[in-house]
N, C-alpha and C positions, 0 to 999 in steps of 0.2 A: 315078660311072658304073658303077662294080663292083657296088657295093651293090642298083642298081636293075636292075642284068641278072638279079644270083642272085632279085630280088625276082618278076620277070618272068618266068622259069624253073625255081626252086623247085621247081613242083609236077611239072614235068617231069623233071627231071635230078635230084632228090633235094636240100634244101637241105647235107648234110655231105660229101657229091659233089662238090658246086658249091666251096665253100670251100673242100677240100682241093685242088682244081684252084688255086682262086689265091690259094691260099698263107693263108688268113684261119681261124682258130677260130671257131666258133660263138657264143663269150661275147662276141668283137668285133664281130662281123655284127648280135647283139641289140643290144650297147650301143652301135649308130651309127644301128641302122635306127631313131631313132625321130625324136620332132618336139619341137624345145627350144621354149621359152615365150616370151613379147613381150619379156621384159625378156634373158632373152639372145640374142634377135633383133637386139635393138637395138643391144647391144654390139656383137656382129657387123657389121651394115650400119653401124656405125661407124669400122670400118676404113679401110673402100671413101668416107667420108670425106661420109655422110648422116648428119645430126644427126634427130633424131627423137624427139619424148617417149614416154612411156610408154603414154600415152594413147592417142595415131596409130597407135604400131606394135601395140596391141591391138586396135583396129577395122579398119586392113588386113589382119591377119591371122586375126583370129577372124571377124569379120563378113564382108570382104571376099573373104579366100582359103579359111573356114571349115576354119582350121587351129586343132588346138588342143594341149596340150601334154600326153605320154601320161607320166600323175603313177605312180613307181614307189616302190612302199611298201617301207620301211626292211626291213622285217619281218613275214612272214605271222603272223598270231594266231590261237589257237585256245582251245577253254576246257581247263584242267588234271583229268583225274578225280582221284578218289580211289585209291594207290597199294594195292595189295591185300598183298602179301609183298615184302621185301628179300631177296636171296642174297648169302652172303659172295663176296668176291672170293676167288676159289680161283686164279688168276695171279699179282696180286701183282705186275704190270709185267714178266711172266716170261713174251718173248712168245714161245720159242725151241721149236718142236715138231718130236718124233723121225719123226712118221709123219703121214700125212694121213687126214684125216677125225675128230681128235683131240680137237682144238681149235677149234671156231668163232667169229668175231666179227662183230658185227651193229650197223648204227647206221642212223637216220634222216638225210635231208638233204633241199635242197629245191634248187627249179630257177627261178627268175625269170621270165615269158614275155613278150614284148614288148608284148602286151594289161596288161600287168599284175597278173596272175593266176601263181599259184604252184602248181608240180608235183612232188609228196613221190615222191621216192625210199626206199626198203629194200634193204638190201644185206645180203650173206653173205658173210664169206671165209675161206678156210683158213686157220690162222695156220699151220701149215707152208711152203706156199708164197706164201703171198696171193694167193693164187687167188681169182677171183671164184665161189663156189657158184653162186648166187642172187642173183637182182637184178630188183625189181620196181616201176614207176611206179604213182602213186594221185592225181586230184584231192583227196583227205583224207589226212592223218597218224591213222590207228587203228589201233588191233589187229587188224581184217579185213587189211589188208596188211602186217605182221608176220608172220599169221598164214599170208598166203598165199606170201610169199616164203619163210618157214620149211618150210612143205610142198614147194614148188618143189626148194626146198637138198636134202630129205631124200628126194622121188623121182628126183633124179639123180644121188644116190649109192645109195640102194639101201637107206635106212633106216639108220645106222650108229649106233652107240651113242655119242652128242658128247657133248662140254660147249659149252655155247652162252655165250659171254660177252657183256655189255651194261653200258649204262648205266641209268639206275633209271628211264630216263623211264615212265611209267605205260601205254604199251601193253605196255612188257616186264613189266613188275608186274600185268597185270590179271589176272583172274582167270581167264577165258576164255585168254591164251597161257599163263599157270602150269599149265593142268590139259591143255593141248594138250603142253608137253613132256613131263608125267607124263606121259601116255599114249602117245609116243614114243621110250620113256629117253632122253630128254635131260634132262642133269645142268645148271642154269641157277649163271651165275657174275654178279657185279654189282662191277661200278668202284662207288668213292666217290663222294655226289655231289658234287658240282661236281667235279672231278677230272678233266678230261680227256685226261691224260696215263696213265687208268688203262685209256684204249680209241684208241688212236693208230693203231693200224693200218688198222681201220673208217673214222675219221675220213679217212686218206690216201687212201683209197678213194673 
């Protein structure tokens, strides 16, 4: 009943509005609002103590009620470029900074959406205070949104002379953010790969 009020009102009331009024996250609200498949229909309606093959409960519900089951993929893909330079790690898991604007850390992540479609996040933050810099959504994981979350960071501080720490994924190696930090003295810093423990703070973000 809750689920189908915020779904009714949404666009009214805000959906993070809505949720925070009764008491639900967002991650819960997606991973309920959706429509499970015949065969775990059937388990269900087999509580309530109707037997039903597979079969039936796919024709009342696909055909009959034209329900159908919204399929969420493990993991978004994309193709891998070619990585252009590596930078040493100049931290070293030394996340500990005296002053702000020092030290920056930057990572990718993604957002799940109940169509089943994924929405790439960019993120900044100061490892002084973990503060969030910059923080920018993308239909694509590319360098244009590295690129633009990075400028975002560095016109609301005022330009500062960073080190930008990452991991090796290849929008941070391309060629196009390599010669976009030269051109903003920023000093770029690189975790190991596979290491994730070499960029934790980004990540908690």
């Amino acid at each position: 009943m809750v689920y189908r009020f915020i779904d009714d009102n949404k666009n009214i009331f805000g959906l993070r509005w809505l949720c925070q009024k009764f008491g639900i996250s967002p991650n819960c609200y997606y991973n309920n609002n959706r429509v499970i498949g015949y065969r775990a229909m059937r388990i269900f309606i087999k509580r309530y103590g109707y037997e039903l093959s597979n079969t039936t409960m796919h024709k009342y519900m696909n055909k009959e009620l034209n329900l159908c089951a919204v399929i969420m993929h493990s993991k978004p893909g994309y193709k891998t470029g070619k990585k252009n330079k590596i930078f040493d790690n100049l931290l070293n898991q030394n996340f500990t900074v005296d002053c702000k604007n020092k030290v920056w850390c930057t990572d990718f992540t993604y957002m799940r959406q109940p169509n089943g479609k994924f929405r790439y996040n960019c993120s900044i933050i100061d490892l002084y205070d973990r503060s969030a810099v910059a923080s920018l959504n993308s239909d694509y994981i590319n360098t244009d949104l590295a690129i633009s979350t990075l400028k975002t960071a560095l016109k609301k501080e005022n330009y500062p002379k960073v080190i930008l720490h990452s991991d090796q994924e290849v929008q941070f190696t391309s060629w196009e953010f390599v010669n976009f930090c030269k051109e903003n003295n920023i000093t770029q810093s690189m975790s190991k790969a596979g290491c994730p423990y070499d960029t934790p703070a980004a990540r908690c973000l």
